[in-house]
N, C-alpha and C positions, 0 to 999 in steps of 0.2 A: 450167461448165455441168453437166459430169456427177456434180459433185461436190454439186449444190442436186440437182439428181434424185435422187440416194442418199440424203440427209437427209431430204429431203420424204416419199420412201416408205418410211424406217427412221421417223419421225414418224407417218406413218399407221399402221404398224404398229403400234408403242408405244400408239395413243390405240384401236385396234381389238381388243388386245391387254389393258387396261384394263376395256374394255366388254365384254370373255368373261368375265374374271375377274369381275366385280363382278353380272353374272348368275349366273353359278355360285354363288356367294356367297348371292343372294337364293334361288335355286331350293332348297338344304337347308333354309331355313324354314318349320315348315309353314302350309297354308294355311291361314285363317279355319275357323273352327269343325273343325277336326280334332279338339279335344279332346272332340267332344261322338259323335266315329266310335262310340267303345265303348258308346257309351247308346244310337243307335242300333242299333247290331246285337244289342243285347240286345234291344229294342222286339220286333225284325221276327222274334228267337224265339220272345219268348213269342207275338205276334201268332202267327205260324205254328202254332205250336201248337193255339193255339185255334183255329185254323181248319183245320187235322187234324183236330183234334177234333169238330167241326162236321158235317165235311163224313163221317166215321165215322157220328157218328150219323144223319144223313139215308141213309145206303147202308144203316143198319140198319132203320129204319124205312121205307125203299122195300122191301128185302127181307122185311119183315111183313108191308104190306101183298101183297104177291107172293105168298107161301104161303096169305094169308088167305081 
């Protein structure tokens, strides 16, 4: 009897032990559209930028009309 219980839970282990590995496994791949990260955060520079840019010139034009 205590010899099927030690198999049984050396078994669940083995097949729980399987199912970490083979996650681990999938979780270093990357995920969907990763490849497209770098083109993104290139967008959201120059975007940034120009809206730097933007939001400069309206502070300089509130400030004209202010002296005006």
């Amino acid at each position: 009897m205590g010899r099927e219980r030690t198999s049984a839970a050396l078994g669940r282990i083995e097949r729980a032990l399987a199912r970490i590995e083979a996650n681990a496994g999938a979780s270093r791949t990357p995920p969907p559209g990763a490849e497209n990260v770098d083109t993104l955060r290139r967008n959201h520079l120059a975007l940034r930028t120009k809206v730097e840019g933007a939001i400069g010139e309206i502070d300089r034009l509130l400030d004209t009309q202010g002296r005006g």
